[in-house]
N, C-alpha and C positions, 0 to 999 in steps of 0.2 A: 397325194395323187389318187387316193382311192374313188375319189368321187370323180375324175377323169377312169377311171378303171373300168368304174359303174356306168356310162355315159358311152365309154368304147365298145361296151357288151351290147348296149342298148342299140345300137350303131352299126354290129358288123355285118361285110356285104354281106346282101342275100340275093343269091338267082336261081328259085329253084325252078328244077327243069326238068327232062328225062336222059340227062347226064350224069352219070353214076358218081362223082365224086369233085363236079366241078365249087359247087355250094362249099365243100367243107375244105374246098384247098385253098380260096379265097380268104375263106375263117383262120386258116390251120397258123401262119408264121401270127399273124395278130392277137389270135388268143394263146402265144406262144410265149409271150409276156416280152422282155424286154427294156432295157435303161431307162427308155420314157426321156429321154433326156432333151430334147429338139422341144416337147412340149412342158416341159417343168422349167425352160427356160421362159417360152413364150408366158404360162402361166404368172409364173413370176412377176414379169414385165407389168402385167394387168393388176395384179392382185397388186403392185406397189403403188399404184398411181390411180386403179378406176376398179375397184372390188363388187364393184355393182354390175361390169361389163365381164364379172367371169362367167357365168353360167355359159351368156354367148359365145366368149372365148372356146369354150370348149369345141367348138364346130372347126375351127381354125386349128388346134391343137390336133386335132384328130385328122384334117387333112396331112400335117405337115410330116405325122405320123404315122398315115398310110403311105405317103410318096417316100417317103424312106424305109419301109417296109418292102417297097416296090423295086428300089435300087439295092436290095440287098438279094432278094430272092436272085434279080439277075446280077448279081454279081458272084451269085454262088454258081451256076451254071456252066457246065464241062464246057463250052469255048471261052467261059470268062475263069475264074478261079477253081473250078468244078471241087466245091467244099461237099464234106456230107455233112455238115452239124452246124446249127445254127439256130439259137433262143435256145439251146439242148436238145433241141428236138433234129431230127433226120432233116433236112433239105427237102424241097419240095419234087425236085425232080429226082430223087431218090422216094420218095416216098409214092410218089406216083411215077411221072415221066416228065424228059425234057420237055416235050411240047403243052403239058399243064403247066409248067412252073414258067413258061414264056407269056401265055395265053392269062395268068393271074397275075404277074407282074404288069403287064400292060392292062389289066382291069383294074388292078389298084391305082397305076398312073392316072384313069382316066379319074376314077372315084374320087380320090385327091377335091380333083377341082369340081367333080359333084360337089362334094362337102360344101366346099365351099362357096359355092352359087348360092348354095341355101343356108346359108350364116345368118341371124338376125340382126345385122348391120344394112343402113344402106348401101345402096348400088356404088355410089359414090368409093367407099371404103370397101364395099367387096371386092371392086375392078381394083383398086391400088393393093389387095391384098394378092391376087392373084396375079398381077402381075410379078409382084415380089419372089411369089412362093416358083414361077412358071420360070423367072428370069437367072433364078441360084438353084434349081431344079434340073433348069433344063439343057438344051443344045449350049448353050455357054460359060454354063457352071456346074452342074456335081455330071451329067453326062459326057462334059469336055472331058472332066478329070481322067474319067471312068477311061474315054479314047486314048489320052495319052499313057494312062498305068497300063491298057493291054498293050498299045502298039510301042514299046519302047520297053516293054519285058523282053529280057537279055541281055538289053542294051543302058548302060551306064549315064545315069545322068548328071550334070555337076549339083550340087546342093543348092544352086538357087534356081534350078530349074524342078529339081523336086519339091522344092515349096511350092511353085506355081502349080505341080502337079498337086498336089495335095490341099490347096487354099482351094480347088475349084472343088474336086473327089467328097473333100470331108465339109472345109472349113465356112462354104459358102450358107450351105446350108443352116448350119447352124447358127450363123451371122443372121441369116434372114428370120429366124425364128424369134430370135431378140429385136428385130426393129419390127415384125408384123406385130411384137406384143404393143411396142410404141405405137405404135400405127392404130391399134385399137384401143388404147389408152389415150389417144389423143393428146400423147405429147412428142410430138414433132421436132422440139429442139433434141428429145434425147435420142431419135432415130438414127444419124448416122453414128454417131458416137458409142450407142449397143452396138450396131452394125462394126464396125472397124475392133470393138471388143470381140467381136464373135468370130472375126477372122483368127485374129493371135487363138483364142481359145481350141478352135475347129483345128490349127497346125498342130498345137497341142497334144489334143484330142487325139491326130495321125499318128504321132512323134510315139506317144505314150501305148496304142494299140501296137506299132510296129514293135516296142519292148517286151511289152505281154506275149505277143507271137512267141516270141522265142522264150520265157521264164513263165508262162502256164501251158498245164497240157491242155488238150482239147474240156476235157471233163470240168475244169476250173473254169477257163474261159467261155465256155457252153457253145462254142465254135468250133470249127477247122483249125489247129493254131499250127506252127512249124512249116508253113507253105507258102512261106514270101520270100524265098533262095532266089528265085529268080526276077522278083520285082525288086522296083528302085525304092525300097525303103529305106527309113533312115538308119537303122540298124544294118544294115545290108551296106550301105553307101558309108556310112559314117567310123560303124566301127560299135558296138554295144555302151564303152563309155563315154564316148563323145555323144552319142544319143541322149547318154542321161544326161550329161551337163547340160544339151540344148535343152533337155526338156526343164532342168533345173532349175533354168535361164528364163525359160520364156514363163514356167512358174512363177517364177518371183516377180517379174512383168507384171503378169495380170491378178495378183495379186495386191500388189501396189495399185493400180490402175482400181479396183474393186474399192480401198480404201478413199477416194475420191467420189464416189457415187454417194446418195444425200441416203439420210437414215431407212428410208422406206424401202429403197430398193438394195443396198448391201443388208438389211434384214431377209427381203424376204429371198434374194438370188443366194446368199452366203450360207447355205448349209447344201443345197445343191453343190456350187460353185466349188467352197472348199472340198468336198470329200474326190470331185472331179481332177480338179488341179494337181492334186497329190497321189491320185491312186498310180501312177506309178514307182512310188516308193511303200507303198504294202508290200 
């Protein structure tokens, strides 16, 4: 990933202006570093099937990477989770004010899909990437989630409604990241089948943060952690062992599921893949 690292530097927004700190709060969560995980998937995808279409890839990566960038600043924000710590670094609205960390959140949204207007793919494959990215991004998938995690804090959900909560919040996302690598790779039959991998993966994904919350401090996890008492998570809902068996569960799931992908793509997904699956048993 260093040559995405090198590519994201190259890349980050710039508006300079006679705004004292607007430029560097746009920069501040993205050169804040981060898993990189949404695009070492999509990478992946490419590099196993069409290694000649990464360089381009990387415009698509970097989108997928700012609009989750974007859903985090505002997720940190005192009417949503009001976190101070996040990449290790201060929050944005601690570091400046609420109304920057609103005003850059909704710049990186829009930037997103800048990116990706200017991918060096045709029109054709830009419009179906965008729709992808806009359709598990947006009003019906990671922004649904987002609705129903606030509005239903305090309030007890059954375990299959917190999946749905969390298949839109986490897992859509991520799901779309592996089918836009298909997508730019040009293989079509593997699109839904990433895609429905990347759901189990993204629940996963929830299941295993919601663990961390509560068995790292903040300084470990480079977050807010201990601040999901009141939301439906599944440590909250479940109970801390029965959290880990799911998550045991759905481990070994897609684990299995991984062993069935052709040499090129459990090469190059599987050392991402594995260290993911498992890190909640570190």
């Amino acid at each position: 990933m260093e040559r995405f690292e090198a590519f994201l530097s190259a890349h980050l927004p710039s508006a300079p202006s006679i705004h004292p700190h607007y430029e560097n709060a746009l920069r501040q969560m993205l050169k804040g570093g981060g898993k990189r995980f949404r695009p070492a998937l999509l990478l992946g995808v490419v590099r196993a099937y069409n290694p000649l279409l990464l360089e381009s890839a990387y415009h698509v990566a970097l989108a997928i990477e700012v609009l989750h960038t974007y859903s985090l600043i505002h997720d940190d924000l005192p009417a949503m989770d009001n976190a101070s710590l996040r990449r290790g670094i201060p929050t944005l609205h601690k570091t400046y004010d609420e109304v920057t960390a609103i005003l850059v959140g909704d710049a990186l949204n829009t930037y997103a899909f800048e990116l990706l207007s200017n991918a060096p793919f045709s029109d054709k494959i830009i419009v179906r990437l965008i729709r992808e990215l806009s359709t598990n991004g947006g009003l019906g998938g990671m922004v649904l989630g987002q609705a129903i995690d606030c509005y239903f804090e305090h309030q007890r959900l059954d375990p299959e409604q917190v999946k749905i909560l969390h298949i839109h919040k986490t897992g859509m996302l991520i799901a779309a990241s592996l089918k836009m690598g298909a997508i730019i790779a040009g293989r079509e039959e593997m699109a839904a089948l990433l895609y429905d991998f990347g759901i189990d993966l993204g629940l996963l994904f929830q299941i295993q943060d919601d663990i961390l919350d509560v068995t790292m401090s903040a300084e470990e996890a480079g977050k807010t952690t201990q601040a999901d008492g009141a939301k439906n998570s599944f440590v909250t809902l479940l109970g801390f062992e029965t959290a880990m068996q799911e998550a045991d569960s759905l481990a070994e799931k897609l684990l299995k599921q991984m062993k069935s992908f052709d040499e090129n793509l459990h090469g190059e997904l599987s050392p991402t893949l594995t260290h993911y699956i498992n890190r909640h048993k570190d």
